[in-house]
N, C-alpha and C positions, 0 to 999 in steps of 0.2 A: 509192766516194765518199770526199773528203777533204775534212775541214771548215779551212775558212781565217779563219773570222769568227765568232762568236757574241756573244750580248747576249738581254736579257732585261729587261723589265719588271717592276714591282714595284707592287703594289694596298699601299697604308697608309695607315693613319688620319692619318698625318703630311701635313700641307699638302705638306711642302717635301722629302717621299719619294713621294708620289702619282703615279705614270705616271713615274717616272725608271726612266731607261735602266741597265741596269748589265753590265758587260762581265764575261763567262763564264771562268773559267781551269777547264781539263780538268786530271783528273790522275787517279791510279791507288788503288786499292783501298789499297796501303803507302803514298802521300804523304799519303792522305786522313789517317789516324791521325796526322801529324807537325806535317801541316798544317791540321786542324781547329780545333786550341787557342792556335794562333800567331798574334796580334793583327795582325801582317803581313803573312802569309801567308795568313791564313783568310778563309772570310767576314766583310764587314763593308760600312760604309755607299758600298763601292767596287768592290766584286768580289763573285760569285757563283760558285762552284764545280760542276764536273759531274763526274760519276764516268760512266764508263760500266760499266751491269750486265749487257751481254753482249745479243744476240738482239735486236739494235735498237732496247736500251731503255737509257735513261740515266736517273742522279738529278739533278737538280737541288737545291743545297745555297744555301739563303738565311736570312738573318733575318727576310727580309720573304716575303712571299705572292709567291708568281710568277705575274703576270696573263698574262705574253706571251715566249714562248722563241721564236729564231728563230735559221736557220745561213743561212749562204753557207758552199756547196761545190762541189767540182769531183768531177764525176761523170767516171768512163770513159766514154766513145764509144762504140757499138754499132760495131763492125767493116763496114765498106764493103763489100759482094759484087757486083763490076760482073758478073760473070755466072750464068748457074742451074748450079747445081750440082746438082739432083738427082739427075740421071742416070748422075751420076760416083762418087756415095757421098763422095763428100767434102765436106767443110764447114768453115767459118769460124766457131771458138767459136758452133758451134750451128747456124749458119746457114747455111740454102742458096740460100735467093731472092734476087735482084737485090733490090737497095735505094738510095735515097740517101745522103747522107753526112747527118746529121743537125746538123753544124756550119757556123759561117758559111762565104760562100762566099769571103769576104774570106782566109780561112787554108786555102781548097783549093791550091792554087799553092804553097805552105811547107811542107804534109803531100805532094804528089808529090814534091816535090824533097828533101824529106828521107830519103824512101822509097828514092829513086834511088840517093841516094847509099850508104843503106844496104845498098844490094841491089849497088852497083858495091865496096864496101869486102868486103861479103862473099866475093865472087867474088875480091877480088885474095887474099884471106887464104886461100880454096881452092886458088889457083893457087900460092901459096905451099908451100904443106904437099907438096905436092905434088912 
């Protein structure tokens, strides 16, 4: 998973803080300490900070109460198995059963032909060493 977006709601007694949106900056255990106390850098009535604490768990760092966290992210794909493999002892990160592709079908036609190429680049570069 790779987060691309995050924001977060904020609960206050303030009319004109009440249900606003505020946009999440990540940063690390060492920026946190640099950047906690830096009126620009830190939280404040414009930004909300995350730490990540490991084990799929993160802080969220606010002045205000955090009503509502949410990410946009890009998850890896489960790997495609167009045939069974059990038979064979082999497998595809884990898998052996036929499956479908779990992506649009709009970007099937742009993952074979990237595939192909990959697979024709490989071969010229064996044929090379060679």
């Amino acid at each position: 998973m790779f987060i691309v977006y995050e924001q977060c709601t904020v609960n206050s007694d303030d009319s004109c803080l009440k249900d606003r949106v505020f946009d999440v900056y990540p940063c690390t255990h060492d920026e946190f300490n640099r950047t906690y106390r830096n009126p620009f850098r830190g939280p404040n009535d414009h930004r909300v900070l995350r730490i990540d604490s490991g084990e799929n768990m993160v802080e969220i760092v606010s002045g205000y109460d955090v009503k509502d966290y949410s990410i946009r992210y890009v998850k890896r794909p489960r790997p495609v198995v167009l045939v069974d493999l059990t038979r064979t002892g082999l497998d595809i990160e884990g898998r052996r059963e036929p499956q479908s592709c779990e992506l649009a079908e709009h970007l099937h036609r742009r993952i074979v032909e990237y595939a192909v190429q990959k697979a024709l680049q490989s071969k010229s570069i064996n044929f090379k060493s060679k």
